[in-house]
Backbone as numpy.savetxt, mean C-alpha at the origin, in Angstrom:
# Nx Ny Nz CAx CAy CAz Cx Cy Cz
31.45 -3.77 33.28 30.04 -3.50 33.10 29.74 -2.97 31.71
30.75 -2.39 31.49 30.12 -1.70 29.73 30.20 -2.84 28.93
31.07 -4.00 28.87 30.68 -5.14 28.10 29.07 -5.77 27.90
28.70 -5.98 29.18 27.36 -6.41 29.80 26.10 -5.20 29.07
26.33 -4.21 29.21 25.52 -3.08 28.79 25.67 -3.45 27.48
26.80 -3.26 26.83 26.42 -3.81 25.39 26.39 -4.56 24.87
25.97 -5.93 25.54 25.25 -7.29 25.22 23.97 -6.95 25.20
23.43 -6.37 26.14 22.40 -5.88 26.52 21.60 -4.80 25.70
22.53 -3.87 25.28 21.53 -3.03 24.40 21.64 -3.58 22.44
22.50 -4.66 22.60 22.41 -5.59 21.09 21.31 -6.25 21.08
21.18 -6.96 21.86 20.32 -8.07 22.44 18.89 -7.30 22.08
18.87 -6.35 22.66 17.29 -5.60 22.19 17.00 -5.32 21.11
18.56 -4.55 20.38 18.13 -3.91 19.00 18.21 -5.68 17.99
18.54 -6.50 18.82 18.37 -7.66 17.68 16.77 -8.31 17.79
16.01 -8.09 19.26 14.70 -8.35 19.42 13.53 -7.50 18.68
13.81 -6.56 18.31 13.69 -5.04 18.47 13.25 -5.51 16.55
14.23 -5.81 16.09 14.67 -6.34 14.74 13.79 -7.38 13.98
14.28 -8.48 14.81 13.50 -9.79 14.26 12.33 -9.76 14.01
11.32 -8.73 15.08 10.29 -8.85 15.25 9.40 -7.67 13.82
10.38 -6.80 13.84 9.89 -5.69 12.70 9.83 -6.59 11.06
11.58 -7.30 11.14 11.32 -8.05 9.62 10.68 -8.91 9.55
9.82 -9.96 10.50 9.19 -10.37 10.43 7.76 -10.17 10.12
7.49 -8.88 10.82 6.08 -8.17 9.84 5.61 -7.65 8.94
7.05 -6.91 8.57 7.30 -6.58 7.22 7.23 -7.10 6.44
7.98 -8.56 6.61 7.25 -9.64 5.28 6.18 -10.16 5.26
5.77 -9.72 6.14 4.01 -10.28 6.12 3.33 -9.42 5.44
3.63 -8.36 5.66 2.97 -6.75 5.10 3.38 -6.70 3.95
4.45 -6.91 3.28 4.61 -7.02 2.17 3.77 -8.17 0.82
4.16 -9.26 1.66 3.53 -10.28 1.14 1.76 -9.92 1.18
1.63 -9.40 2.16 0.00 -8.50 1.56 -0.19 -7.69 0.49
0.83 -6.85 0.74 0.25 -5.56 -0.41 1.08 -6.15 -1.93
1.82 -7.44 -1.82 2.11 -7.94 -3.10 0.80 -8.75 -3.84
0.01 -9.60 -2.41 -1.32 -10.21 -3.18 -2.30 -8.74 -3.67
-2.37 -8.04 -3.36 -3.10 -6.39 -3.65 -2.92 -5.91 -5.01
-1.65 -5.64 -5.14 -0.87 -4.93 -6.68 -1.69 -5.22 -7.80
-2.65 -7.11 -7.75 -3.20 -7.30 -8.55 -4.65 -6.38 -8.53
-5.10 -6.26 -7.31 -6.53 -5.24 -7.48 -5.93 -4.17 -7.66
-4.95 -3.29 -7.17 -4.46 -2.04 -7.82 -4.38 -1.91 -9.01
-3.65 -2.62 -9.97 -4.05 -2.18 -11.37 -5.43 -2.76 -12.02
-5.89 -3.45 -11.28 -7.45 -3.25 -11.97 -8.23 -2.16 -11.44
-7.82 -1.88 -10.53 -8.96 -0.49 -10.29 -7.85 0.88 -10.76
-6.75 0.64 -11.25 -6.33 1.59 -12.20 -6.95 1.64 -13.79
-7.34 -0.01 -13.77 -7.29 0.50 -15.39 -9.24 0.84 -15.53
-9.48 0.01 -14.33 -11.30 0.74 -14.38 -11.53 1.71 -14.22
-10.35 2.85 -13.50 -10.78 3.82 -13.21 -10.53 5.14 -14.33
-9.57 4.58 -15.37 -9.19 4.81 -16.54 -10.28 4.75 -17.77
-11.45 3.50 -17.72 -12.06 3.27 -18.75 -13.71 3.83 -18.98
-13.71 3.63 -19.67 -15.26 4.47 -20.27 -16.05 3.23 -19.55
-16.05 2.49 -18.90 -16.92 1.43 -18.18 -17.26 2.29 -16.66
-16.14 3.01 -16.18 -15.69 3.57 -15.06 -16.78 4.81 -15.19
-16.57 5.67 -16.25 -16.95 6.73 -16.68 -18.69 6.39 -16.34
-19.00 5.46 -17.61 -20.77 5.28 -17.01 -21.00 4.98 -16.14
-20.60 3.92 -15.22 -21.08 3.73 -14.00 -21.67 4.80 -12.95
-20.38 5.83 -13.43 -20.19 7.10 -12.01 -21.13 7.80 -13.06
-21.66 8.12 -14.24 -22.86 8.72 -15.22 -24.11 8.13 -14.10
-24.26 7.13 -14.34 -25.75 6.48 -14.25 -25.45 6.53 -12.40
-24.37 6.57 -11.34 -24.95 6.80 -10.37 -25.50 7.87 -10.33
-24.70 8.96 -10.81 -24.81 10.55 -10.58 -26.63 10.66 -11.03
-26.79 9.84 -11.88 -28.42 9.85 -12.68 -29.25 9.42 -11.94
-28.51 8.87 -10.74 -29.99 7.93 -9.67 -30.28 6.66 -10.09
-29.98 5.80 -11.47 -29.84 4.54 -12.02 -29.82 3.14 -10.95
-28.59 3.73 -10.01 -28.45 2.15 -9.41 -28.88 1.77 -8.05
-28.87 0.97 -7.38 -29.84 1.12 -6.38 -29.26 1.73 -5.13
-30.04 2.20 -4.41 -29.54 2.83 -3.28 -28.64 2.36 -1.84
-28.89 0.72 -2.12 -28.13 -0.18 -1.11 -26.57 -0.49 -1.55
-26.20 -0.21 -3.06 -24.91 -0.41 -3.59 -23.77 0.13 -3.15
-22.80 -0.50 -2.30 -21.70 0.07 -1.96 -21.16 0.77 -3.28
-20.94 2.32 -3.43 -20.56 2.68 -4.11 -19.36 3.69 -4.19
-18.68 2.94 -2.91 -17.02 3.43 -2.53 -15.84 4.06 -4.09
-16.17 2.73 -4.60 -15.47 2.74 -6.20 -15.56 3.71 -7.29
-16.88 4.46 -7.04 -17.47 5.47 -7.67 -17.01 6.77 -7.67
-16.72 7.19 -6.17 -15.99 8.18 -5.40 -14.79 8.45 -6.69
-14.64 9.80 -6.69 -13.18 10.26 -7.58 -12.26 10.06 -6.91
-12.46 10.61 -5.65 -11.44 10.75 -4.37 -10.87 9.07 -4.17
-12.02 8.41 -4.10 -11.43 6.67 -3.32 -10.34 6.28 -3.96
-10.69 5.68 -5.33 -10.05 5.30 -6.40 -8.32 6.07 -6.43
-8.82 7.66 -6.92 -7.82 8.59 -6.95 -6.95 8.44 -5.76
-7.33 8.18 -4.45 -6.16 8.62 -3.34 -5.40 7.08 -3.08
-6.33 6.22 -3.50 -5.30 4.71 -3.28 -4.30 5.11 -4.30
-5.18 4.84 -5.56 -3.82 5.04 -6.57 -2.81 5.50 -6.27
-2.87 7.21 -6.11 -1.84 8.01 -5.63 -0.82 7.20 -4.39
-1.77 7.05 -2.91 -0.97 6.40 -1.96 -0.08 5.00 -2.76
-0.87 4.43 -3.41 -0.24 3.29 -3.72 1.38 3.58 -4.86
1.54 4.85 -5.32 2.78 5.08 -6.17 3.50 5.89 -5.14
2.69 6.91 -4.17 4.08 6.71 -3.06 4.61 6.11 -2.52
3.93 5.25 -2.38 4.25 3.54 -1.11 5.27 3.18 -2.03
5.43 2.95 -3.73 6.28 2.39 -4.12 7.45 3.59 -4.21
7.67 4.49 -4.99 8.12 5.51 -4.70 9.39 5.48 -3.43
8.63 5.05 -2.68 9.30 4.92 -1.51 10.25 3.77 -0.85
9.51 2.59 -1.23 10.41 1.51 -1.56 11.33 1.27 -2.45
11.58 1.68 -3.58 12.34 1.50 -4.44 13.61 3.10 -3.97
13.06 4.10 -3.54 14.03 5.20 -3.00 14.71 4.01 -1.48
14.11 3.49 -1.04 15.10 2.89 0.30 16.04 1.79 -0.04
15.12 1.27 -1.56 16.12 -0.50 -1.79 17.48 0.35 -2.85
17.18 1.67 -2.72 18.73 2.31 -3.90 19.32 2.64 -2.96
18.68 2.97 -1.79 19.60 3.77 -0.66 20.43 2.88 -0.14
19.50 1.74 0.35 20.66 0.53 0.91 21.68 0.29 -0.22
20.99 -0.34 -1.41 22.17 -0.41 -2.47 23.43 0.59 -2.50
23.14 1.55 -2.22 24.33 2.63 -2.69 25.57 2.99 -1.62
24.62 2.36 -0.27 25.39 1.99 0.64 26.25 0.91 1.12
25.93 -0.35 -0.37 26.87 -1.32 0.27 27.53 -1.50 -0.35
């Protein structure tokens, strides 16, 4: 029976498996089409274009129906940030595996 049991508890961690790397590359392959709006709303959020915009909302300038998510210090600021831990973090797991094989 312990043979059987551990067909059995492989069998899962290989279902268990397939199904995670399989989303993972999906998820990845998302936030790889992304990277390109991440550094543009790094470098807008960097530029004196950035700067007036968030001037002339703060002034009452633009209209009141304008999604103005982008404007936010916080929005901009906390993707960015999340977005260099996210990598941060990937590149700490692809050394970890490396260092392990």
């Amino acid at each position: 029976m312990e043979q059987i049991e551990r067909i059995k508890q492989m069998e899962l961690r290989l279902e268990r498996a397939a199904a995670v790397v399989m989303e993972m590359s999906a998820t990845l392959d998302m936030y790889e089409s992304a990277l390109e709006d991440i550094k543009a709303l790094d470098e807008y959020y960097s530029s004196d274009e950035w700067k007036q915009d968030f001037a002339d909302d703060e002034a009452g300038l633009l209209p009141k129906d304008l999604k103005r998510g982008v404007l936010s210090e916080d929005g901009i600021w906390n993707l960015l940030s999340d977005a260099r831990e996210l990598n941060d973090r990937l590149v700490g797991m692809l050394a970890v595996k490396t260092q392990n094989n």
